[in-house]
VEXTORKE-242914 format. One line per 3 residues: number of its first residue (from 1); for each residue x, y negated, z of N, C-alpha, C. Coordinates in steps of 0.2 Angstrom, whole numbers, plus 5000, padded with zeros to 4 digits. Atoms other than C-alpha are relative to their C-alpha. Layout:
BEGIN
NUM> X Y Z X Y Z X Y Z  ...
***
This chain:
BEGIN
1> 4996 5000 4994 4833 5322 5230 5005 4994 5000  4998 5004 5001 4843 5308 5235 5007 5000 4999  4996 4997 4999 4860 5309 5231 5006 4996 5004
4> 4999 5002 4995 4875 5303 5240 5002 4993 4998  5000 5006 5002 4878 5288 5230 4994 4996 5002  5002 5002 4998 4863 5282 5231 5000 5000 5009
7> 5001 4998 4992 4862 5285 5252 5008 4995 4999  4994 5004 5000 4879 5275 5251 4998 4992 4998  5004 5005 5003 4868 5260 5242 4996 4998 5006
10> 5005 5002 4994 4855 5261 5255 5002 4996 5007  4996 5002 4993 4868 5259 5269 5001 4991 4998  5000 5006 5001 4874 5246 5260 4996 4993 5000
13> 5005 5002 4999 4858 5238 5257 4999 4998 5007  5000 5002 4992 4855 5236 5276 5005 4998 5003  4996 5004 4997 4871 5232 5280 4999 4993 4999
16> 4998 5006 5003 4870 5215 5269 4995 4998 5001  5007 5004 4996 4852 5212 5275 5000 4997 5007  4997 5000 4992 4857 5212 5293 5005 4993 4999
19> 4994 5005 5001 4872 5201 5288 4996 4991 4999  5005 5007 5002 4862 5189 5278 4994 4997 5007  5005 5001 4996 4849 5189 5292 5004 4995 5007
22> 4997 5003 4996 4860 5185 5305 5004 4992 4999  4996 5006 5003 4870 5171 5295 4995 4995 4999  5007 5005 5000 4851 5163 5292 5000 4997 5010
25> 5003 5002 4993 4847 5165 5312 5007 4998 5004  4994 5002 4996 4865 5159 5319 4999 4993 5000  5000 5010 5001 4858 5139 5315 4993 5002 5003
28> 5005 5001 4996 4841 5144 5321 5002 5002 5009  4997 4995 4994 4849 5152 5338 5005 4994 5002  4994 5007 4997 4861 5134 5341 4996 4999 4999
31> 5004 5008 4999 4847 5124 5337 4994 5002 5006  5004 4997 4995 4839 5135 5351 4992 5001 4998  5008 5000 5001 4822 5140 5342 4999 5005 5003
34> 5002 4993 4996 4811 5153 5348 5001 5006 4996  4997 4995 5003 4817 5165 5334 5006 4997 5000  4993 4999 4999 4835 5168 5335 5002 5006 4996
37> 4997 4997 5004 4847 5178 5326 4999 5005 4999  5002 4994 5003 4840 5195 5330 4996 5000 4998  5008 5002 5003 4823 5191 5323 5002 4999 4994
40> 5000 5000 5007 4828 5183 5309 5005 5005 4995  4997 4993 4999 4840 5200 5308 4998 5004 4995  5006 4996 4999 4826 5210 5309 4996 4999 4994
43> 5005 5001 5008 4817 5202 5296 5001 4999 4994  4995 4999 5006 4829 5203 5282 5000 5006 4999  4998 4994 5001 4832 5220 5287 4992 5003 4997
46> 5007 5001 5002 4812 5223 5285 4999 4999 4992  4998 5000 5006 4814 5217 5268 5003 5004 4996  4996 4995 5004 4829 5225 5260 4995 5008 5002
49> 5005 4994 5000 4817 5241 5268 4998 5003 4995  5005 5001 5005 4803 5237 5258 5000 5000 4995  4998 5001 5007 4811 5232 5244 5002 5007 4994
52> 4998 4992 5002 4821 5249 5241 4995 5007 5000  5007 4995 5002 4806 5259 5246 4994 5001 4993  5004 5002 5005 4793 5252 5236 4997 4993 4997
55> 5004 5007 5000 4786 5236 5227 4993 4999 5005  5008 5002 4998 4768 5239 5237 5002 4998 5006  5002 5001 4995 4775 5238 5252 5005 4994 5002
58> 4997 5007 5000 4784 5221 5248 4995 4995 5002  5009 5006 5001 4763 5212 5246 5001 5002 5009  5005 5001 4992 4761 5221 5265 5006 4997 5004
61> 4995 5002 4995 4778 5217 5273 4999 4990 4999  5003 5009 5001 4774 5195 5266 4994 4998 5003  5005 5001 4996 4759 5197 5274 5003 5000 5007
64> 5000 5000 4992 4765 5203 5289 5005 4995 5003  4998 5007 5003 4777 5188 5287 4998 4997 5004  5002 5006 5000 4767 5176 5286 4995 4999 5008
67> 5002 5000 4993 4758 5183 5300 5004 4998 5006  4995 5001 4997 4771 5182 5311 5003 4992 5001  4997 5008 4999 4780 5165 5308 4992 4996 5001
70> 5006 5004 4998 4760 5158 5310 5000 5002 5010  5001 4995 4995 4759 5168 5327 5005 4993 5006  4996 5002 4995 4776 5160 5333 4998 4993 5000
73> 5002 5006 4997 4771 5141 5330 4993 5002 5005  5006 5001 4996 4753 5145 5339 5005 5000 5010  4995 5000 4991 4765 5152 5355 5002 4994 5001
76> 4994 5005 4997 4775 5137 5354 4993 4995 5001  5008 5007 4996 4757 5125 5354 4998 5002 5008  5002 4999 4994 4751 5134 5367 5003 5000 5005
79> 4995 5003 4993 4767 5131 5379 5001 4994 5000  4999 5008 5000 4765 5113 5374 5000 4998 4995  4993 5001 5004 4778 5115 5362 4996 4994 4991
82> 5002 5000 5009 4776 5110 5340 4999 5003 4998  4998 4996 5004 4772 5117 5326 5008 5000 4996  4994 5000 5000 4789 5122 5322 5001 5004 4992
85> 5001 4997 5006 4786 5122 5302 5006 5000 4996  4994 4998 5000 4806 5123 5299 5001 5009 5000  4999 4992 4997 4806 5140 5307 4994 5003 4996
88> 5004 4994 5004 4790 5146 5299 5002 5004 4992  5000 4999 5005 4795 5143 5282 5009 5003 4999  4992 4997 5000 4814 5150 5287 4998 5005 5001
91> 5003 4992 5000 4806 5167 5291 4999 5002 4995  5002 5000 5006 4797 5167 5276 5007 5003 4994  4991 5000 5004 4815 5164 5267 5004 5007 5000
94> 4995 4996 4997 4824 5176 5277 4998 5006 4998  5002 4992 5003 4812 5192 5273 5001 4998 4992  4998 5001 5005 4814 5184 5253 5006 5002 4999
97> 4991 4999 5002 4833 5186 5256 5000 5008 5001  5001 4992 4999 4830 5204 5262 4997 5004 4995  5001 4996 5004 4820 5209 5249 5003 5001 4992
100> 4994 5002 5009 4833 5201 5233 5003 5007 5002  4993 4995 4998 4845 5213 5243 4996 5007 4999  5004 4994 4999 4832 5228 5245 5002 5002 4991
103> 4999 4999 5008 4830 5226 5223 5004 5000 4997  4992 5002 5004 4850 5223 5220 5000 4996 4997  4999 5007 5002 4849 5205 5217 5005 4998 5004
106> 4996 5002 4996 4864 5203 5227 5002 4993 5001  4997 5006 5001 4871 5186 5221 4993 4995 5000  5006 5006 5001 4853 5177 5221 4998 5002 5009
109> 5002 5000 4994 4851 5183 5239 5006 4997 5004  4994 5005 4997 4869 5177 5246 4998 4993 4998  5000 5005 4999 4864 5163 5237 4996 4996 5005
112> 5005 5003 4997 4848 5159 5245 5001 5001 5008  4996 4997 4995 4855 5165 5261 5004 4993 5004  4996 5008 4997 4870 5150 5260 4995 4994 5000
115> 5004 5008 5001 4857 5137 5253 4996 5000 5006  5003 5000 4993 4846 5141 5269 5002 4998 5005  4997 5004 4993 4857 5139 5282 5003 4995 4999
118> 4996 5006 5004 4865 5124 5272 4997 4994 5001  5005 5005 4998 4850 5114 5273 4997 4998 5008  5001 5000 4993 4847 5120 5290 5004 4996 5005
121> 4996 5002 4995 4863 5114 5297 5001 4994 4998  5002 5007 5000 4861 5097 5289 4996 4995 5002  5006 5004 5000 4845 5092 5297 5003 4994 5001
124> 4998 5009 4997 4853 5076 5304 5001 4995 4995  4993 5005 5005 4865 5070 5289 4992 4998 4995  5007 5003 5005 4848 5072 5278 4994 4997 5003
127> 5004 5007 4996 4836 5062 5290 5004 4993 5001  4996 5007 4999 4849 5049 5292 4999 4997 4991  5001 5003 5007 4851 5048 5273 4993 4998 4998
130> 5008 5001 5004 4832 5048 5268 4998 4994 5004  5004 5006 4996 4827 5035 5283 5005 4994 4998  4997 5005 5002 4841 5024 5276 4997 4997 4993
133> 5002 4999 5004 4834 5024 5260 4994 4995 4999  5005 5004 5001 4825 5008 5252 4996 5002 4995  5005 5001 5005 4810 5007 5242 5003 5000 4992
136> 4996 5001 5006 4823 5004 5226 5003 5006 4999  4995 4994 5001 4834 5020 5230 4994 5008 4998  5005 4996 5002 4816 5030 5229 4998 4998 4992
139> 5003 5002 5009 4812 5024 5212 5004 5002 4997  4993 4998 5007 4830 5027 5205 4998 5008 5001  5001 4991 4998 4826 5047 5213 4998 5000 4995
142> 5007 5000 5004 4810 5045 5204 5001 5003 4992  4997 4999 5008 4819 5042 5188 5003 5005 4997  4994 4997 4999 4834 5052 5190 4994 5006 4998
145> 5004 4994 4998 4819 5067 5193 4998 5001 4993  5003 4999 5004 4811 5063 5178 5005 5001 4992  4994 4999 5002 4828 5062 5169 5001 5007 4998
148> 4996 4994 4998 4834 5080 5175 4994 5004 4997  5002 4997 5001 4819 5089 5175 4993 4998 4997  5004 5000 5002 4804 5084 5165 5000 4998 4991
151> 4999 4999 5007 4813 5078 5149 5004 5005 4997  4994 4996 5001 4829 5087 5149 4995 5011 4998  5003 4993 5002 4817 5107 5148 4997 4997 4994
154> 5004 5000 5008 4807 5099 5133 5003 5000 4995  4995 4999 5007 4821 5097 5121 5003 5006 4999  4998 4995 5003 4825 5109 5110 5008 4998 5001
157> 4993 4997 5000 4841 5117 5112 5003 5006 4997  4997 4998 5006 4846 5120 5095 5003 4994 4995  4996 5008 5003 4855 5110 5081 4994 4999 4994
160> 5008 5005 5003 4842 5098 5073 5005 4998 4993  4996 5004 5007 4856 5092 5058 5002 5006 4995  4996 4992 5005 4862 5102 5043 5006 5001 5002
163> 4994 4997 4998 4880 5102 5051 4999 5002 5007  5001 4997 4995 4873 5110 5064 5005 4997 5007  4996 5001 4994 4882 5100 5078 4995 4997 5006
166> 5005 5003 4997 4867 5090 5085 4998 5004 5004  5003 4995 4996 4860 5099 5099 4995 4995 5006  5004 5004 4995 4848 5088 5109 4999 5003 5008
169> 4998 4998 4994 4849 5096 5124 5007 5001 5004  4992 5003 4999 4867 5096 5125 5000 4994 5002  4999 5003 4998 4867 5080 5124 4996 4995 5004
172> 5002 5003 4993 4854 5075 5137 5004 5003 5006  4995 4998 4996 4863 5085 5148 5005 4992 5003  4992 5007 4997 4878 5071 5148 4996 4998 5002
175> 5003 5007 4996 4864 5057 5153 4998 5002 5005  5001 4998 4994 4858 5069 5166 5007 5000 5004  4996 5000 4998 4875 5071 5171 5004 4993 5004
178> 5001 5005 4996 4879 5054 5171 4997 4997 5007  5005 5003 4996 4865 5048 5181 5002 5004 5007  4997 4997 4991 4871 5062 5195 5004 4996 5003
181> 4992 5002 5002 4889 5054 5194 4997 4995 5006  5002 5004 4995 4880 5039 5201 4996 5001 5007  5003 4998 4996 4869 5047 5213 5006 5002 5008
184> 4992 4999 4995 4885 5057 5221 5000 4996 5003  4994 5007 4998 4895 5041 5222 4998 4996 5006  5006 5005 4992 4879 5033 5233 4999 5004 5004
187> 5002 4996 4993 4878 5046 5243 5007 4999 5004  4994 5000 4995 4898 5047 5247 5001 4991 5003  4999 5006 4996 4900 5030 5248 4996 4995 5005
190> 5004 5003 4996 4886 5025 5259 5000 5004 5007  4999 4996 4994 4892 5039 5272 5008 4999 5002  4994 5000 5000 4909 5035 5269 5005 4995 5000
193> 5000 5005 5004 4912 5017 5260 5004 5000 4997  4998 4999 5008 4923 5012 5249 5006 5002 4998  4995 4992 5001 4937 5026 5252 4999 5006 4997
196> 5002 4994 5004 4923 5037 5244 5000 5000 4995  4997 4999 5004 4927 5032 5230 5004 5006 4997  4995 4996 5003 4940 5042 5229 4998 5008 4997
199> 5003 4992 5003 4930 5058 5231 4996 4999 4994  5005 5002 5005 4918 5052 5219 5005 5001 4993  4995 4999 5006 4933 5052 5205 5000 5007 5002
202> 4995 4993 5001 4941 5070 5209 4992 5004 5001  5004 4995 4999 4923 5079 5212 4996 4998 4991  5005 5001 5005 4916 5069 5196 5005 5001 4994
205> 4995 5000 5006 4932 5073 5187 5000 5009 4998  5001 4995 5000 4928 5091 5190 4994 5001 4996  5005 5000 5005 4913 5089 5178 5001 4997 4994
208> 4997 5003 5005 4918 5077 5167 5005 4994 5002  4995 5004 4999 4933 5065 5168 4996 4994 4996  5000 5007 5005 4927 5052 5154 4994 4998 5002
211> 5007 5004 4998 4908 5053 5161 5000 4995 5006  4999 5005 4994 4914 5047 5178 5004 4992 5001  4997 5007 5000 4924 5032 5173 4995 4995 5000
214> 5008 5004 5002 4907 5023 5168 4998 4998 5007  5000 5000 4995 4902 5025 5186 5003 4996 5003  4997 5001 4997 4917 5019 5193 5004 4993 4999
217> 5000 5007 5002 4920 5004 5183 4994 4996 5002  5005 5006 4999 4903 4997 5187 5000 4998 5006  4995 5003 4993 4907 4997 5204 5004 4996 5002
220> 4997 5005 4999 4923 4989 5203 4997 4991 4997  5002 5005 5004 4914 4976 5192 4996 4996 5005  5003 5004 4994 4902 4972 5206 5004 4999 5006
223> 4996 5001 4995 4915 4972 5219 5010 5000 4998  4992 5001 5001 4933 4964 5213 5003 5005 5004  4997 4997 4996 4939 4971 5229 5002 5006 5000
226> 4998 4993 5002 4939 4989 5225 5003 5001 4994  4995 5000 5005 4952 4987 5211 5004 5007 5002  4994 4994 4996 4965 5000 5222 4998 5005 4998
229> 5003 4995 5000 4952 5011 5226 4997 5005 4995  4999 4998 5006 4945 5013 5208 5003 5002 4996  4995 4998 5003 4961 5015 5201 5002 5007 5003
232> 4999 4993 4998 4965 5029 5212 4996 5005 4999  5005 4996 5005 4949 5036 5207 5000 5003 4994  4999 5001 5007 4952 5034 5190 5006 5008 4998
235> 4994 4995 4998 4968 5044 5193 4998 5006 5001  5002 4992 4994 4961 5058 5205 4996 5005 4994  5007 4999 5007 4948 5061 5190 5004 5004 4995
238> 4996 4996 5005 4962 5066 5178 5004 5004 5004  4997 4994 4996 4970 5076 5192 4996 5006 5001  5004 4993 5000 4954 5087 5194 4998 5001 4994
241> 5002 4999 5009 4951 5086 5175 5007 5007 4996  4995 4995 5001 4969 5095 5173 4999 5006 5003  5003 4991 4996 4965 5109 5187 4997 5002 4994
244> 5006 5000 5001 4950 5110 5181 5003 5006 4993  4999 4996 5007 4956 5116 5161 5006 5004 5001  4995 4993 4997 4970 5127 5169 4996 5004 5000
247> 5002 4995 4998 4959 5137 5178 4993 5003 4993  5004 4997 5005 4947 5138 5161 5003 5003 4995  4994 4997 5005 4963 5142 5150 5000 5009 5006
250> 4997 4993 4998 4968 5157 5166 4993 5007 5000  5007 4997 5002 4946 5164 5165 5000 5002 4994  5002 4999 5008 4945 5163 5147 5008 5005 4995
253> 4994 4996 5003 4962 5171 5141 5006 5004 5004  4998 4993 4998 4967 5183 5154 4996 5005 4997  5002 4997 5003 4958 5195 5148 5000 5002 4993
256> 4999 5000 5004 4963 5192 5132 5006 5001 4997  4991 5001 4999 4982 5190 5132 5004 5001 5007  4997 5000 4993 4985 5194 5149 5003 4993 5003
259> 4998 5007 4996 4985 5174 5156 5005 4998 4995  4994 5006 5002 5001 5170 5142 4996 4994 4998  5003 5007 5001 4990 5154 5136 5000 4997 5006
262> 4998 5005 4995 4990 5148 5152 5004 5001 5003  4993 5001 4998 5007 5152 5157 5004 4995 4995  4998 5003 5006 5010 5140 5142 4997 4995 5002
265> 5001 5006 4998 5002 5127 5148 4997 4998 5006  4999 5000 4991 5004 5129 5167 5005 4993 5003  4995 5006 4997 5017 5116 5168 5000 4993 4997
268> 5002 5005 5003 5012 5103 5157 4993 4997 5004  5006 5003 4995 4995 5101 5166 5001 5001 5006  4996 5003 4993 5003 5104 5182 5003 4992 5002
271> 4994 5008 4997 5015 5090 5182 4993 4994 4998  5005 5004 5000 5001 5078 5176 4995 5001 5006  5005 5002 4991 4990 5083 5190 5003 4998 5007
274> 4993 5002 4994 5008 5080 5202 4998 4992 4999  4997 5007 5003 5010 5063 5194 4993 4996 5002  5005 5004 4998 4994 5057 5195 4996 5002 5009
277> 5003 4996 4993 4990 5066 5214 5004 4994 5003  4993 5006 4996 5007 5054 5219 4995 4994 4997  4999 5009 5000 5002 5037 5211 4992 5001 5002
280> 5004 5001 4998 4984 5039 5216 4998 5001 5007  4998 5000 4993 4988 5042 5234 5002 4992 5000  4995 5006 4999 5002 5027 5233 4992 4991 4999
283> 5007 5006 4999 4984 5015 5227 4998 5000 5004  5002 4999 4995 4976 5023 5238 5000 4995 5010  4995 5003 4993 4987 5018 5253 4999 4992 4998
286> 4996 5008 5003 4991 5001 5244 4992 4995 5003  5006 5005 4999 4971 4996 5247 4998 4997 5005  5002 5002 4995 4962 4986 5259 4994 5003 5001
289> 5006 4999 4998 4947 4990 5268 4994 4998 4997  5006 5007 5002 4931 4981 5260 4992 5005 5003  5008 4999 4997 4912 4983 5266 4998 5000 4994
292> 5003 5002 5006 4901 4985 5251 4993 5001 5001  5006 5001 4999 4884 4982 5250 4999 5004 4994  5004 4994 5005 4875 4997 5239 4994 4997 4998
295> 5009 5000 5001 4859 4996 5230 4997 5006 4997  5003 4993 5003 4852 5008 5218 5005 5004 4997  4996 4994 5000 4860 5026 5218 4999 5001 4991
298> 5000 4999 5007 4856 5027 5199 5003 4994 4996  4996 5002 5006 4864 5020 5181 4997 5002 4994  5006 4998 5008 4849 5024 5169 5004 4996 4994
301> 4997 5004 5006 4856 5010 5157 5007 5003 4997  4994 4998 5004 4873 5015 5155 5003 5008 5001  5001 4992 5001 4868 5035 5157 4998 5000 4992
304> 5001 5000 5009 4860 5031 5141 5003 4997 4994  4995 5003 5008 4873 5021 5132 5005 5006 5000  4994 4995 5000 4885 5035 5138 4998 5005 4993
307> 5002 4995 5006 4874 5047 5128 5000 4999 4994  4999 5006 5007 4874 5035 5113 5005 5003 4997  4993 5003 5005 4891 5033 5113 5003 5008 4998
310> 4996 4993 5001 4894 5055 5116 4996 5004 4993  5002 4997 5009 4883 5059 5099 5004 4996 4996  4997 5003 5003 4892 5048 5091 5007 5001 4999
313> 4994 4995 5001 4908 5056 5096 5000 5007 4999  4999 4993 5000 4902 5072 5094 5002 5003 4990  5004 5000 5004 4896 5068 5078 5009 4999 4993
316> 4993 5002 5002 4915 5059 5072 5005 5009 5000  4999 4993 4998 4924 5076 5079 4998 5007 4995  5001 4995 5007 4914 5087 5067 5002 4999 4995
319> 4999 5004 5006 4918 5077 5054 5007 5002 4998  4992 4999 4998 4937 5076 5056 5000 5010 4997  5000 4993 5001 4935 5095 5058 5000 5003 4992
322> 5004 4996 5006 4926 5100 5041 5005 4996 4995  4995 4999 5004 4936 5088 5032 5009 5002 5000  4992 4999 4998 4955 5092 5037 4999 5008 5001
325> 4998 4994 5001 4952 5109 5039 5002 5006 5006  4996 4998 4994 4965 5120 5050 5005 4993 5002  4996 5006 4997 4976 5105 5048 4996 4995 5005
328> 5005 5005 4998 4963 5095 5057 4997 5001 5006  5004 4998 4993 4962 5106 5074 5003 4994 5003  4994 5003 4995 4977 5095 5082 4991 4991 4999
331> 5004 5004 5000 4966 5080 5076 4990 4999 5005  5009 4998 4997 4947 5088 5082 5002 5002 5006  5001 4999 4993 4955 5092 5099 5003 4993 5004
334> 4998 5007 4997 4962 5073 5101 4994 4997 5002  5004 5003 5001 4946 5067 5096 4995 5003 5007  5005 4997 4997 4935 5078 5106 5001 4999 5009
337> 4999 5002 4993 4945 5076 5121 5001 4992 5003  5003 5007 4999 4939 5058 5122 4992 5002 5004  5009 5002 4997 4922 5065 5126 5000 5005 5006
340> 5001 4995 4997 4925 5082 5135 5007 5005 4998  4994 4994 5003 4942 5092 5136 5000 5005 5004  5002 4992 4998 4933 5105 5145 4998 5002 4994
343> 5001 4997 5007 4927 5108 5127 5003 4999 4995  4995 5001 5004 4940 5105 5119 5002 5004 5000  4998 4995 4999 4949 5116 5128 4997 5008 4998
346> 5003 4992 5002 4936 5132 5128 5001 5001 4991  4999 4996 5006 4937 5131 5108 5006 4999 4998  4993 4997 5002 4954 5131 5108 5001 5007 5001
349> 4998 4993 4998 4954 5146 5116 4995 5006 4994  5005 4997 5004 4938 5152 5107 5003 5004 4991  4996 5000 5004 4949 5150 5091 5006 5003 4998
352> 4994 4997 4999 4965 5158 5096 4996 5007 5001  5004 4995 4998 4954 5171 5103 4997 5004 4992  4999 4996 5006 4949 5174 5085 5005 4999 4993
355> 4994 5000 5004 4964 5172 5079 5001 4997 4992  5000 5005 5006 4962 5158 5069 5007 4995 5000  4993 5004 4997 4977 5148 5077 5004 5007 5004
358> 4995 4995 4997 4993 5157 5085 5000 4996 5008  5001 5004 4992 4996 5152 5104 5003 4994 5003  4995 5007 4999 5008 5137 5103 4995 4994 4996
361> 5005 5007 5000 4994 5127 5093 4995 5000 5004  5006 5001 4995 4981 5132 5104 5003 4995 5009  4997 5002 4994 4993 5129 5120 5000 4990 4997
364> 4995 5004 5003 4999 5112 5111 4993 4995 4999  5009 5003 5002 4978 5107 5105 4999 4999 5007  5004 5001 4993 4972 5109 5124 5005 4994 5005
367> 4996 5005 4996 4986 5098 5130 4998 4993 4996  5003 5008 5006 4984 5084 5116 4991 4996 5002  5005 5002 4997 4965 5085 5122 5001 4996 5009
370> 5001 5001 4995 4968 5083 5139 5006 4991 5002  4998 5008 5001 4981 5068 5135 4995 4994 4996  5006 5004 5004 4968 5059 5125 4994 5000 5004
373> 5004 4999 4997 4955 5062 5138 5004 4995 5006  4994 5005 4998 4969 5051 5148 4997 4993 4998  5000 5006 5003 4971 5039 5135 4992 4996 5000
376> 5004 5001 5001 4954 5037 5132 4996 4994 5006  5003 5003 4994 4948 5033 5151 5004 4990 4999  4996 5009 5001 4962 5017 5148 4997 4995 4995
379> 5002 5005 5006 4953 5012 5133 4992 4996 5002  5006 5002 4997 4935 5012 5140 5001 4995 5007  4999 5008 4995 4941 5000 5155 5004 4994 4996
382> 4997 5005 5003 4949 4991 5145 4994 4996 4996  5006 5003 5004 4933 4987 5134 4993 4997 5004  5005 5005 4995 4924 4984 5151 5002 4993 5002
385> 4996 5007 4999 4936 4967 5153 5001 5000 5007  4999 5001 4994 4941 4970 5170 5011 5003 4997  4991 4999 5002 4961 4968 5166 5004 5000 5008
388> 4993 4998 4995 4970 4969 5183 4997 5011 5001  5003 4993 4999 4957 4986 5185 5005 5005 4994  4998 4997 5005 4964 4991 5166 5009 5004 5000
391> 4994 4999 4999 4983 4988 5170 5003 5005 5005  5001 4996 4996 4982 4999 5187 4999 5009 4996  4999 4992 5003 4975 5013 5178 5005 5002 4997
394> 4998 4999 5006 4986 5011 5162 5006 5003 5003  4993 4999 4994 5003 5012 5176 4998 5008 4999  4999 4994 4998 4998 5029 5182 4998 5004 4993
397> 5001 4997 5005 4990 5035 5164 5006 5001 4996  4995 5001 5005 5007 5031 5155 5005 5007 5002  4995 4995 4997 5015 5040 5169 4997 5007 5000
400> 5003 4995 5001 5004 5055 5167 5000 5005 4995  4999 5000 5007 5005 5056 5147 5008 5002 5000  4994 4999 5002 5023 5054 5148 5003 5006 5003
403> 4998 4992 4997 5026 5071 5160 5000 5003 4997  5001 4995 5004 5016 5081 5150 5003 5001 4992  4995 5000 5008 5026 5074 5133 5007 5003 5003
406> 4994 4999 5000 5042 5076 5140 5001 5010 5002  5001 4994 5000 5038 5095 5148 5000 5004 4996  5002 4998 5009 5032 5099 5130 5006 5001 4997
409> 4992 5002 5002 5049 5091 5122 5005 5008 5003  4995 4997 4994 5057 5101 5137 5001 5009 4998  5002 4990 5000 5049 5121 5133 4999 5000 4993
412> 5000 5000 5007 5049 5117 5115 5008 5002 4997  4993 5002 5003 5067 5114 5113 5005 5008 5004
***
């Protein structure tokens, strides 16, 4: 018998089919196709159905599918029309979403849901990008592709060294990441110009702060003129780098202390993300307009010196670690937050969490990374020789460092 919970599921199940369904055919139904939002409704609900009844009748419902969206482009030839292979392959989808829901995949069918109508509602912005797109911008994809997904799965993702720190796919990751950083940057700034920057800093600061300065220096380097703008970047970059490590300190140690670790170092990465939100506005404002000529969206060469230069801090970092000890955290989280003070920060917490430090070195370790993660981005421009670019940064870097030291000072005393 069924009982009432389940029957409570079921309900649910069809409501969140219907939802999703509707939220897929709400872009097909503006873009006036011949299926529209009841339909593709309909065909979710269909789904989720077949799904909760049984697996066999999931093979006959795909079928009947695929019948159906073949059906709708022949109607549409026969009125004149297209084949409208958009819409076929969105039905297809749409029952897909319905059956995740049918099985309680909920978060993999939301997903597929938003990514479908996402792609749907850009048709324009992505025919625009791709028909702009040279022969050279195809080759760096090309790369980029074989980069991300043809080397990056083959490597072992384990430690290859006896101090077990080496992890070759960890550190392909960075050159993939890299390589994005560039990719992003070409897409904002080619839709945008050379204001995109800026987002290019705060969205590439949000993954890594120290990988996106590589990106944002070469550009200045190829266009003196964007001096402002890359500095305000540079900036932005450590303002979403400090969010960023708040909300990893309030995920990772609520539930373990009830949020006190990040009420301990709420205002010291607050004020630097103030400090730095103000002077990178102030460049911002201060620049002039400039037109830039784009070429290739990718940065293979300095993706892969980046990865160089990150086993080789990863490699220093352990070191430091092993010989110094506990006295040697303060030092392995300065060091570390040169490469990534989102990892720096999580084993702070990791640490505390086994209560191997108390919560004022941990608080005290995650702030020192994300100052040195600061300092660092100043040192790496500076070593690219672009000196009015260096001096820019270092202004708003000094004023950023010095918040969070004095703050410190400030709740110490």
């Amino acid at each position: 018998m069924i009982n009432d919970i389940q029957i409570y599921e079921n309900i649910f199940k069809i409501c969140l089919s219907i939802a999703l369904g509707m939220f897929i055919g709400m872009e097909r139904e503006w873009a006036q196709k011949g299926a529209g939002i009841r339909t593709f409704a309909l065909i979710s609900l269909c789904g989720a159905v077949f799904g909760f009844i049984g697996y066999q009748l999931i093979f006959v419902g795909a079928v009947f599918v695929v019948i159906l969206s073949a059906f709708e482009s022949i109607w549409s030839l026969l009125k004149g029309g297209d084949v409208h292979l958009t819409t076929m392959v969105t039905i297809v989808l749409a029952y897909c979403t319905g059956v995740l829901v049918g099985l309680e995949f909920y978060p993999f069918a939301v997903i597929l849901a938003i990514t479908v109508t996402a792609l749907l509602a850009v048709k324009h912005e992505l025919h625009d990008f791709v028909g702009g797109m040279s022969a050279q911008d195809v080759k760096g994809a090309v790369k980029f592709g074989i980069l991300a997904f043809v080397i990056f799965p083959l490597l072992p993702g384990t430690y290859i060294d006896p101090w077990q720190i080496i992890n070759p796919r960890m550190i392909w990751l960075m050159v993939v990441l890299v390589s994005g950083f560039g990719f992003f940057n070409y897409i904002i700034m080619k839709r945008m110009g050379s204001r995109g920057i800026a987002y290019t800093g705060f969205f590439g600061g949000l993954a890594n702060s120290t990988a996106v300065v590589g990106e944002l220096v070469s550009r200045a380097r190829s266009h003196p003129d964007l001096v402002l703008f890359t500095a305000a970047a540079v900036t932005l970059s450590d303002v979403a780098m400090c969010l960023r490590n708040f909300i990893i300190c309030i995920v990772f140690s609520y539930g373990f202390d009830g949020g006190e670790l990040a009420s301990v170092v709420l205002f010291p990465l607050l004020g630097m993300a103030l400090v730095g939100l103000f002077y990178s506005f102030f460049m911002g404002t201060g620049a002039s307009k400039v037109e830039v000529e784009l070429k290739s969206p990718f940065s293979i060469t300095h993706a892969l010196t980046f990865g160089l230069i990150f086993l080789c801090m990863i490699f220093i970092s352990a070191m430091a670690h092993m010989q110094f000890g506990g006295a040697g955290f303060y030092i392995s989280e300065l060091i570390s937050g040169t490469i990534s003070s989102a990892s720096a920060t999580t084993s702070a917490i990791v640490l505390y969490q086994a209560e191997k430090i108390d919560q004022t070195t941990a608080a005290l370790g995650i702030i020192l990374a994300n100052i040195s993660s600061v300092v660092a981005k100043i040192g790496l421009i500076g070593v690219a020789g672009n000196k009015e670019l260096t001096k820019r940064v270092a202004i708003g870097g000094v004023a950023t460092v010095t918040t969070a030291l004095v703050i410190v000072i400030v709740l110490l005393v």
